[in-house]
C-alpha positions as CSV (number, residue, x, y, z in Angstrom):
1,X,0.0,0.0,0.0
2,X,1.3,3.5,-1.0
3,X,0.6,6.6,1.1
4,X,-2.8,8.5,1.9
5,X,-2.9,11.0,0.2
6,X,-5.5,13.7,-1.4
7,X,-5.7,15.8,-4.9
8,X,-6.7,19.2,-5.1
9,X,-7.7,20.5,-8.7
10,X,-8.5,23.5,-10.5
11,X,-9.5,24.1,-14.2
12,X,-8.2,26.9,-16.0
13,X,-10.9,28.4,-17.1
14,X,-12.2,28.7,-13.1
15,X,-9.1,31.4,-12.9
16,X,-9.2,35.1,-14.0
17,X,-6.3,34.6,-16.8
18,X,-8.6,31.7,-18.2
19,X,-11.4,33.9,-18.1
20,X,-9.5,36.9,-20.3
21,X,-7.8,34.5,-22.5
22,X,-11.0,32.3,-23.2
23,X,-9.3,28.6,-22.6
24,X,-11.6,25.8,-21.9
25,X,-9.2,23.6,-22.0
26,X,-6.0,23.0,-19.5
27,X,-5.8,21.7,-15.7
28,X,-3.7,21.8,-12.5
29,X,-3.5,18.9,-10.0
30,X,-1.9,18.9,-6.6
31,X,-1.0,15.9,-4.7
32,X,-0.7,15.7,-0.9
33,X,0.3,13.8,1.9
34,X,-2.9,13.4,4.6
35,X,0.1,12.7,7.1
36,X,2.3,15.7,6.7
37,X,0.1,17.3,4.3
38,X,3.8,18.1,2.0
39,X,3.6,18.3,-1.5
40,X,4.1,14.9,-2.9
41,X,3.7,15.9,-7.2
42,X,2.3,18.6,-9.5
43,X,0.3,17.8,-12.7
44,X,-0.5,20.4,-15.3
45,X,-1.8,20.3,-18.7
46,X,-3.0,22.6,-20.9
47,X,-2.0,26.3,-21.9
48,X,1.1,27.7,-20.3
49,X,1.6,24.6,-18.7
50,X,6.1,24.5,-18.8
51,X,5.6,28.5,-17.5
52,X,3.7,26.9,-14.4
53,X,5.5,23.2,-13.4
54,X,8.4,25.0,-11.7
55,X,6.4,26.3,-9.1
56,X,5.2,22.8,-7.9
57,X,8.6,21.7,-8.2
58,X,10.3,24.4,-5.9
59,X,7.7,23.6,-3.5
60,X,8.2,19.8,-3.4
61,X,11.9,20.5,-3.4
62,X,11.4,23.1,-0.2
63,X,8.9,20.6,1.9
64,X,6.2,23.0,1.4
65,X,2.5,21.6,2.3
66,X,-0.9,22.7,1.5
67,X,-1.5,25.5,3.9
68,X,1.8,26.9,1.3
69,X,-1.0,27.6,-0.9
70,X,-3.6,28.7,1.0
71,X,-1.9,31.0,2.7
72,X,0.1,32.4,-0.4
73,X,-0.8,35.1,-3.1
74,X,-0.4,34.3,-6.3
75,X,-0.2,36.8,-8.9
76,X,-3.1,38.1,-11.0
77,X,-4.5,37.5,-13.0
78,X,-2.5,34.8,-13.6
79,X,-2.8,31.2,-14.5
80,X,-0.6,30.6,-11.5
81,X,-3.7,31.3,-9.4
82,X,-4.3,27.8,-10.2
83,X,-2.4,27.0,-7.5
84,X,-4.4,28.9,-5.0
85,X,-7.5,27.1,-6.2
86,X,-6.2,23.6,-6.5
87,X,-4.5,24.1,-2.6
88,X,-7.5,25.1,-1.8
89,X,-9.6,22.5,-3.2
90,X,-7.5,20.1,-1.2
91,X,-7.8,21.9,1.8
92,X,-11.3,21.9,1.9
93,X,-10.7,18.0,1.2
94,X,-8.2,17.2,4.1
95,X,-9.4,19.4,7.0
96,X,-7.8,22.3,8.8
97,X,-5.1,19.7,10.8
């Protein structure tokens, strides 16, 4: 068995950027540990989507967790807001621990 864990997601077109530029299309996906509630992987596909990996990947390389996100701004509008959405998506999911 691998580790608990729980996705948060958000669409592009649920951000501001999405909005403007008109993209249907084009998701972000967070992975967390329930346990230490750390970053565990980043998925992105769609528009912008090499633009946006790195900040996933400075985060996982940092230990960063869920409340990272949450508690961060994220520039807008931005597709990066994506972040804020899909953090807090798994928030809501995982409970305030």
């Amino acid at each position: 068995s691998g580790a608990a864990y729980e996705v948060g997601v958000a669409r592009f077109r649920e951000t501001s950027r999405g909005h403007i530029m008109g993209v249907n299309t084009g998701f972000l996906k967070l992975l967390f540990s329930i346990e230490t509630r750390r970053l565990l992987g980043a998925h992105i596909i769609g528009e912008g989507a090499t633009e946006l990996i790195h900040i996933g990947q400075a985060v996982i390389n940092l230990g960063g967790t869920v409340d990272f996100f949450v508690n961060n701004t994220f520039n807008y509008p931005t597709l990066a807001e994506a972040y804020k959405i899909a953090g807090l998506d798994a928030w809501n999911r995982m409970g305030r621990g």
